[in-house]
C-alpha positions as a Python dict, from the first residue, in 0.01 Angstrom:
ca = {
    (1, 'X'): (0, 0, 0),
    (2, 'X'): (139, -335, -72),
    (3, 'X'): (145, -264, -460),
    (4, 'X'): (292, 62, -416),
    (5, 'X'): (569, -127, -163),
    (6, 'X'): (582, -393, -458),
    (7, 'X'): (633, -158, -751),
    (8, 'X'): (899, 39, -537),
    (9, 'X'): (1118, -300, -457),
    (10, 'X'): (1077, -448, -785),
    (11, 'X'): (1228, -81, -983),
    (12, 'X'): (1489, -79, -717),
    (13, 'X'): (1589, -430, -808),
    (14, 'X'): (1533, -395, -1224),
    (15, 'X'): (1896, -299, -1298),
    (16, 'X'): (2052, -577, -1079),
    (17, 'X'): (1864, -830, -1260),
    (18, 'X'): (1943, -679, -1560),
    (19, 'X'): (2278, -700, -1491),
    (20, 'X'): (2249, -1033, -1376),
    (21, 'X'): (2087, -1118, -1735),
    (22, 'X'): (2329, -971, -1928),
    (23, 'X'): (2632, -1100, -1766),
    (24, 'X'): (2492, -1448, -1795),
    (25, 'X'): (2345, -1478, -2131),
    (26, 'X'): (2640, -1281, -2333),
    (27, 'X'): (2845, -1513, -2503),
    (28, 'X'): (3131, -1598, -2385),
    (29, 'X'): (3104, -1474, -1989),
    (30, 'X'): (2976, -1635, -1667),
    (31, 'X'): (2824, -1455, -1380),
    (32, 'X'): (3089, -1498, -1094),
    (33, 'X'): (3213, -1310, -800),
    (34, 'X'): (3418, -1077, -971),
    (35, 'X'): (3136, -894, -1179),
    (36, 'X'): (3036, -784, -871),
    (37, 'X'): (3260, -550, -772),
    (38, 'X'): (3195, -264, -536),
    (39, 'X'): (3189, 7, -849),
    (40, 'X'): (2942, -226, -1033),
    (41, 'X'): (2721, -257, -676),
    (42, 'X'): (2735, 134, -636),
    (43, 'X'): (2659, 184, -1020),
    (44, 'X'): (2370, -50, -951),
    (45, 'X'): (2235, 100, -666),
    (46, 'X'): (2233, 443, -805),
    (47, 'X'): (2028, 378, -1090),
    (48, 'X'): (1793, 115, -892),
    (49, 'X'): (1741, 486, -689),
    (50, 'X'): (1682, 668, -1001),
    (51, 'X'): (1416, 386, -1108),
    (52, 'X'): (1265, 386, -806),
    (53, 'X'): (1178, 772, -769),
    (54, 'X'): (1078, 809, -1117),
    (55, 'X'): (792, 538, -1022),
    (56, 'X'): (711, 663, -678),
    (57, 'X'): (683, 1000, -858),
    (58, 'X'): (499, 836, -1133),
    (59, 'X'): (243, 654, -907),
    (60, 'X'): (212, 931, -711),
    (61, 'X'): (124, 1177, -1001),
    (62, 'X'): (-135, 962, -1204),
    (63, 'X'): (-308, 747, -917),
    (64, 'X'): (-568, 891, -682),
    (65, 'X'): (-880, 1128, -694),
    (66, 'X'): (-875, 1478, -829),
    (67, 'X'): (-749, 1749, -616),
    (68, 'X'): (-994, 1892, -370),
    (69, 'X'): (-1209, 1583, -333),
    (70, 'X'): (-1285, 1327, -41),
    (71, 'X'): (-1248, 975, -30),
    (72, 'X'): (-1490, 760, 119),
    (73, 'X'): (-1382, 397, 178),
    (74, 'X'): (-1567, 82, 80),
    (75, 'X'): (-1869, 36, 329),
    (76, 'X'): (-2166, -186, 374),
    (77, 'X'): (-2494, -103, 338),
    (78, 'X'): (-2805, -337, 343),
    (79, 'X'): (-2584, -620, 343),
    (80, 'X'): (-2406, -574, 19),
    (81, 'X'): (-2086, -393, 9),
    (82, 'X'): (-2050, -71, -162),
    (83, 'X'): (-1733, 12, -354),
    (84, 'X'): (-1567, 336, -207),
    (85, 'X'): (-1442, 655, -430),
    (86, 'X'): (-1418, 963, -471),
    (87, 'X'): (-1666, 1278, -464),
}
């Protein structure tokens, strides 16, 4: 859960920072106040959304067990632990 929460944040965040990248390695411009304007923030925002469906949708689609099977967690048995899956 806390890689899927990770993944989720960091596409969310991917087109500020590379915003933030461009405006402060392209010559001649500086990274200041006023390249954050509310249309920029909203742009921004919008596509950080897009991002971050397209890899919820992704990591949804191609993680997990095939349809109609059970899970079975990780368990011990004898004392050494047993590595869940599916079945």
């Amino acid at each position: 859960m806390l890689r899927f929460l990770a993944i989720t944040v960091f596409c969310f965040l991917a087109p500020f920072l590379a915003y933030a990248g461009w405006r402060q390695f392209a010559p001649g411009s500086s990274l200041g106040r006023e390249d954050w304007s509310y249309k920029v923030l909203s742009r921004l925002s919008a596509a950080g959304v897009v991002v971050a469906l397209i890899a919820v949708l992704g990591l949804v689609h191609f993680s997990g067990g095939n349809a109609g099977t059970t899970y079975h967690p990780a368990e011990f048995r004898d004392g050494k632990l047993v590595p869940g899956g599916f079945d």
